[in-house]
N, C-alpha and C positions, 0 to 999 in steps of 0.2 A: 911295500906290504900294506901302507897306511892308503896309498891309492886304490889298492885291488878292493880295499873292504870296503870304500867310500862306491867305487865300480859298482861290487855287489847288491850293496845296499840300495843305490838306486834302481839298478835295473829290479831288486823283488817290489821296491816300491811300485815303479811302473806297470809292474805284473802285477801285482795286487789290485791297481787302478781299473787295467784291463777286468781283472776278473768282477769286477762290480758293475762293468756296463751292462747296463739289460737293454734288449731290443723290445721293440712293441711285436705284439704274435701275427700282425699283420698289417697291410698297409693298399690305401685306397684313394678312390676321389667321389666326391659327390655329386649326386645326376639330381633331375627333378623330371618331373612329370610333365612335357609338355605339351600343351594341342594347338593345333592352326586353327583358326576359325577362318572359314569359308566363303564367300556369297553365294547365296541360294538365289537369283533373281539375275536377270541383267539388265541394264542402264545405269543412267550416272548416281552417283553417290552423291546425295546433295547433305547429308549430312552424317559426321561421320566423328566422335566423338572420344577418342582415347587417345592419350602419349604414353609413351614410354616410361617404364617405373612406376606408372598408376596402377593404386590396388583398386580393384572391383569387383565385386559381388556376383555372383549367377544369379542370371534373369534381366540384368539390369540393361535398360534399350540404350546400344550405342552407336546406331546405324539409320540411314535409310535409305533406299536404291529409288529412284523418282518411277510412281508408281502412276502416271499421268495417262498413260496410254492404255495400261489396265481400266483403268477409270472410267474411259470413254469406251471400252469396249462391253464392259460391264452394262453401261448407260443402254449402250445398244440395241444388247439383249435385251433389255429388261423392257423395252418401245416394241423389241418384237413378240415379246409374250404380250405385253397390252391389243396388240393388233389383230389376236388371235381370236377374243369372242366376235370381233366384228367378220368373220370369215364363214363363221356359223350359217348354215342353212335353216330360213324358216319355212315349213312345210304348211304353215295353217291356211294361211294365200288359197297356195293350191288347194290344199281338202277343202278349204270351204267354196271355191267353185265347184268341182267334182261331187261334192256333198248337197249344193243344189240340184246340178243337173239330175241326181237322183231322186232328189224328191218330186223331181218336175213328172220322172218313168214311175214313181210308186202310186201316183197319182192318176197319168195315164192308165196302170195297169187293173186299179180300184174302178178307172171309167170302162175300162173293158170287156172285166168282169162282169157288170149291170148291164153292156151290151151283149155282153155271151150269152146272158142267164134268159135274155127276151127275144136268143136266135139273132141278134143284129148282126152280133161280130163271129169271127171263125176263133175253136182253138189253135190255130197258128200265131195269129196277132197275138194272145197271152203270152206264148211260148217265146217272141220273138222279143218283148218287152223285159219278160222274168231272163233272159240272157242278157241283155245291155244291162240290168241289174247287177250282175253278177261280174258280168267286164267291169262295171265300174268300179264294183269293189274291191275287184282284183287290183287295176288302175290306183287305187288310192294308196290299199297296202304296199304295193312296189314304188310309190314316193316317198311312203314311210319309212322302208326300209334302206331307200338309195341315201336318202337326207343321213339316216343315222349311220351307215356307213362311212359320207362323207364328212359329217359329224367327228365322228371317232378319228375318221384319218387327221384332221386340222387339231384336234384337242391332244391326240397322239405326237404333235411337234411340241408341246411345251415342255414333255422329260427331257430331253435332249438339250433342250435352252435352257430348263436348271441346270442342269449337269453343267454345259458351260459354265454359267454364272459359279458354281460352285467351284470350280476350276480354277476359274480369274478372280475367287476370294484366297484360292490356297496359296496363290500366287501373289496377293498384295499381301498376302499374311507375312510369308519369306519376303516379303521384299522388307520388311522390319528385321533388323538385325540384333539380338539380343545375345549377350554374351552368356557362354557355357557352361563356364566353371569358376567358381571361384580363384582369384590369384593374379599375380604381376604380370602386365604389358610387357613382354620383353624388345619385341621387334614390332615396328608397326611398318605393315609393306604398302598402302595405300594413303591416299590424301583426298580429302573431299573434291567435290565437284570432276574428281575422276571417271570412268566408263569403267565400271565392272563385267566380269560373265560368272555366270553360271561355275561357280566351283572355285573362283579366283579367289587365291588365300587373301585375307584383308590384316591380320596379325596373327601375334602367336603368344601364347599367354603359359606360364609356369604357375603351379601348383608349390611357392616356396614356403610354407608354412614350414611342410612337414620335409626335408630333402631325404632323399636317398642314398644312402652310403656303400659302392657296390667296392668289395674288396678280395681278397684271394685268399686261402685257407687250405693246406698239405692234406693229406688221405691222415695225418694221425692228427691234425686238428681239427681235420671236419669228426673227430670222435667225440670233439668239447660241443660240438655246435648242434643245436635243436632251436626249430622256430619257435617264436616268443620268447628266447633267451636273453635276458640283459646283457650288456658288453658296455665296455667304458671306449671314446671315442676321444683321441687326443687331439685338440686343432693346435698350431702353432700360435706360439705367444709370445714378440719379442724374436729376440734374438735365438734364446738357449731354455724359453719356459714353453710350457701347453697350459693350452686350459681344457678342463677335463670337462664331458658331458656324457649324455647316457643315449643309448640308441640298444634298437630293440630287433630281433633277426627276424624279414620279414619273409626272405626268398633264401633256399639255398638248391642249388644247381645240381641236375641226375648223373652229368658227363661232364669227364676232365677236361680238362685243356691244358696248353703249353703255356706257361707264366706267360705274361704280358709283358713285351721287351722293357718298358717304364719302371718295371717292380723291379728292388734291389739288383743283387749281381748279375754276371754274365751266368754264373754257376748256377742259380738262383731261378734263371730266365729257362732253363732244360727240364725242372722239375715239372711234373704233372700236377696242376691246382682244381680245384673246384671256388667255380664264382657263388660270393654269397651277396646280398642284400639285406641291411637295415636300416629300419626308418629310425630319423635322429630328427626333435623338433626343434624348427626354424624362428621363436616368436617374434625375436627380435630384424633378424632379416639379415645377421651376421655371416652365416652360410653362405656360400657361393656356388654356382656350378662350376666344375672341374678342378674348386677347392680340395689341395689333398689333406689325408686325415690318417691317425694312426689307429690301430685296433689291439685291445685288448682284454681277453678272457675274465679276466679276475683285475684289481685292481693295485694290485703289488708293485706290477712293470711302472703304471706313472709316477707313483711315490718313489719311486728308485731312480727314475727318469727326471724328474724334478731337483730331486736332492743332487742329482751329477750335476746338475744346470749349476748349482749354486754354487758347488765344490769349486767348478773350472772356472766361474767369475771371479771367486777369493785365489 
């Protein structure tokens, strides 16, 4: 009889124990934000300035793609725009021979006159004088106008060679590689004095200030969830503690999905979820990506959570 009630007594102890376990309302891992950075330019990499786990700044120059060739084509251009007024047509040469010959016939035509007027000369001779007059002026304006046509066409090649030139500046510009975003070097895929192309990832840099905490949430707990919601974020502490922090709901998802085989049971795993996102700050750089994390609504579960910690150590 004395065993049965010793029996009893433990197993409601047990059960009482059970009954004080509180689960977290949900449970995740943490992402971050990450980007590739690029080469915009191709040739070698002569200098190339980041490791791994180095924090740096947006804007700050940590590249450069040997920009030599650019340089000299730049140079190029810029000898063939110089080249360009000496191609220029001058027309005054000509006008001013064609400009004598005329006054040599205005001249004739004034001695003609004073022969026509005393019957020496015929009205023909005038007539035939006042026409080479007028050939010639014609004669003059059509080198005027040939010069200035060809003119225009030579003065017409220098848009085109800016344009280059402005081209092979946008191009030595990209060839300076300055990074993105602010945040950690996570991977560095190149090494100086390497050959780049055009597009060729050179690293890949996280954004871990601030991490992402993406986790899952049932149709009657997405009723607790509204963005800009506080939520308490449990990381692992030790053995059997957390440490508690505060993350803030930044994304929550329009369409279900099937648990994610990772999250608790096989039972667990059939249920229909919605993915949510919050952001949880990073100052210290404790966070990790694909660090898992616990979630919860109110903050009752960690204090309950905690205190079992201690209970099962004593």
């Amino acid at each position: 009889m004395r065993r049965s009630f010793l029996f009893l007594l433990t197993t409601l102890f047990l059960f009482s124990c059970e009954e004080k376990i509180e689960l977290s309302d949900a449970y995740g891992n943490f992402e971050a934000t990450i980007s590739t950075v690029s080469s915009e330019a191709n040739g070698r990499l002569i200098f190339f300035n980041v490791e791994e786990g180095q924090q740096i700044k947006k804007g700050k120059l940590i590249g450069l793609v040997d920009t030599t060739q650019l340089h000299l084509q730049r140079q190029q251009i810029k000898a063939s725009i110089n080249t360009l007024p000496k191609k220029l047509r001058n027309t005054l040469a000509d006008i001013e021979v064609l400009q004598n010959q005329k006054s040599n016939m205005i001249r004739e035509r004034d001695r003609v006159n004073r022969l026509l007027e005393k019957k020496a000369a015929t009205p023909k001779q005038l007539d035939d004088i006042n026409g080479e007059i007028e050939v010639m002026d014609k004669r003059m304006e059509a080198i005027r106008s040939q010069t200035q046509i060809a003119n225009r066409s030579i003065l017409a090649e220098k848009e085109p060679l800016i344009a280059q030139i402005a081209v092979l500046n946008n191009q030595i510009k990209k060839s300076y590689i300055y990074n993105t975003v602010d945040g950690t070097i996570l991977t560095k895929l190149t090494e100086p004095n390497e050959f780049v192309g055009m597009g060729s990832p050179i690293y890949r840099i996280g954004e871990l200030d601030t991490m992402t905490l993406r986790f899952y949430a049932s149709s009657l707990q997405l009723q607790e969830v509204k963005l800009g919601q506080k939520i308490e974020v449990l990381i692992d502490k030790g053995v059997d503690n957390y440490s508690t922090l505060e993350g803030t709901i930044s994304w929550v998802s329009e369409q279900s999905e099937f648990t994610p085989k990772t999250i608790q049971t096989k039972e667990d795993r059939v249920n229909l979820v919605y993915a949510v996102k919050a952001k949880v700050a990073n100052p210290d750089g404790f966070l990790k990506i694909g660090m898992p994390a616990e979630v919860n609504f109110n903050q009752s579960n960690s204090e309950g959570k905690n205190q079992e910690a201690k209970q099962k150590n004593k």
